[in-house]
ROGU-537088 format. One record per residue (C-alpha): x, y, z. Coordinates in steps of 0.25 Angstrom, whole numbers, padded with zeros to 4 digits, always signed. Example, Ala and Ser with C-alpha at 12.3 -4.5 7.8 and 13.67 -1.06 7.14 Angstrom:
+0049-0018+0031/+0055-0004+0029/
REM end
This chain:
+0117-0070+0034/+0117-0061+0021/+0125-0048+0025/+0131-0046+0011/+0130-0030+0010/+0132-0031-0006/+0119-0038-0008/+0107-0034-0014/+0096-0044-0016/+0081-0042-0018/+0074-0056-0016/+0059-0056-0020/+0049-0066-0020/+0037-0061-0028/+0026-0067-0023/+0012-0065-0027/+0009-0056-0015/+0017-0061-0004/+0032-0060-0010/+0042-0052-0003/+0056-0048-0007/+0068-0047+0002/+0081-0037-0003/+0093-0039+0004/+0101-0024+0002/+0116-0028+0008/+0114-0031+0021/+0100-0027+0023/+0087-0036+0020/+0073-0031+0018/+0061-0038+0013/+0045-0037+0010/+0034-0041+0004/+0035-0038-0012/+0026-0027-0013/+0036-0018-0004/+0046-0022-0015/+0040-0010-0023/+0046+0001-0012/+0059-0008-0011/+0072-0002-0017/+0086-0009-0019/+0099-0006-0021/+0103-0008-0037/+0113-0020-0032/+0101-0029-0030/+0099-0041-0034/+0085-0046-0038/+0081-0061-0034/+0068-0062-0038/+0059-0078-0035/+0054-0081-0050/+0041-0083-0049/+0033-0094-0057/+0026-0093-0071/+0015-0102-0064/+0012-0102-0051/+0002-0114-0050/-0013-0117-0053/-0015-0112-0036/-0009-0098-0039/-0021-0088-0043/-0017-0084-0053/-0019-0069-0048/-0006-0072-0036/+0001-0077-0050/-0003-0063-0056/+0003-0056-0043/+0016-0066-0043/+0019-0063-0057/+0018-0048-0055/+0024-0047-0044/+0037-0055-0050/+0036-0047-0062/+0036-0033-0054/+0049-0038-0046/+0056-0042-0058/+0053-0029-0066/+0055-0021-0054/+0069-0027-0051/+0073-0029-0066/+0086-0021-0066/+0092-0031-0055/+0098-0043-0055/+0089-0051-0053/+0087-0066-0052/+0074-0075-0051/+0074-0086-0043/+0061-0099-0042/+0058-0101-0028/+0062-0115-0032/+0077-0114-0033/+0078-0103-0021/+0069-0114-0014/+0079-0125-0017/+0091-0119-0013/+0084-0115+0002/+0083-0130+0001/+0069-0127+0009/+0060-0137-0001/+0048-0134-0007/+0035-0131-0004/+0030-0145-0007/+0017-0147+0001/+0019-0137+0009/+0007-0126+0009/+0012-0113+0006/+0011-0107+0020/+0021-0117+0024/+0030-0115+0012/+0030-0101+0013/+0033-0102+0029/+0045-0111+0028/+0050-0103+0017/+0049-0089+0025/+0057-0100+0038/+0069-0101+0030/+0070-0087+0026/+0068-0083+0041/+0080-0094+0043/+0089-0088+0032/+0086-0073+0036/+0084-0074+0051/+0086-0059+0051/+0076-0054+0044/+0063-0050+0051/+0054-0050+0038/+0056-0064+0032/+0039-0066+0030/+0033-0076+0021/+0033-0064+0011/+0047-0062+0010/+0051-0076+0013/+0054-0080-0001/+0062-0067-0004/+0072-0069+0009/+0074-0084+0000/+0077-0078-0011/+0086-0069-0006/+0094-0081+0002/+0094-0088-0012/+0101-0076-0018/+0110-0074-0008/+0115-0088-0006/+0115-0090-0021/+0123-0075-0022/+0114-0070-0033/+0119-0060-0040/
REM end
């Protein structure tokens, strides 16, 4: 489906603990959980797309997952801060999917039909989890939107 050989994208989702990133280098795509992002080297034509976290999380986020939300999307920015990079809300890569919101949903629920529709979008991939889920939808987003 994405057999472009000129394009590098690194999609990350930062999570608090259970983000993941996805790096599409030409025509090979590779993916993990964001604390193997550390080991993770890409070539210089990459481009960054990075989901902007939230000032506030909500009154029923501890405020200690905030802590490690924060740092985490401060480490990926800095880390990656000679790259074209763009910051995108799950909001609008949510809307374009077209897949709805969470709603009243719980957040197991959510989090499996979003992990459903990256499976359906990237049927060869072996590794969509719930951790890198979000990342492979990030990465559509780029890709149909031909970030740049």
């Amino acid at each position: 489906m994405y057999q472009d050989p000129e394009t590098y994208y690194l999609a990350i989702d930062p999570g608090s603990s259970n983000g993941g990133y996805v790096y599409k280098a030409g025509l090979v795509t590779i993916s993990g959980k964001i604390d193997e992002l550390k080991e993770l080297t890409i070539n210089k034509k990459t481009i960054i797309i990075c989901e902007k976290v939230p000032s506030y999380v909500g009154k029923f986020i501890p405020s200690s997952s905030a802590f490690k939300l924060g740092f985490s999307y401060g480490w990926i920015v800095g880390k990656f801060s000679a790259y074209k990079t763009h910051l995108i809300t799950p909001q609008v890569w949510q809307a374009y999917l077209g897949i709805g919101t969470k709603g009243e949903q719980t957040t197991t629920q959510w989090k499996n039909k979003l992990k459903d529709e990256a499976i359906k979008l990237f049927p060869n991939q072996k590794r969509i989890t719930l951790a890198t889920a979000d990342a492979y939808l990030l990465l559509h987003y780029a890709i149909k939107n031909k970030l740049s």
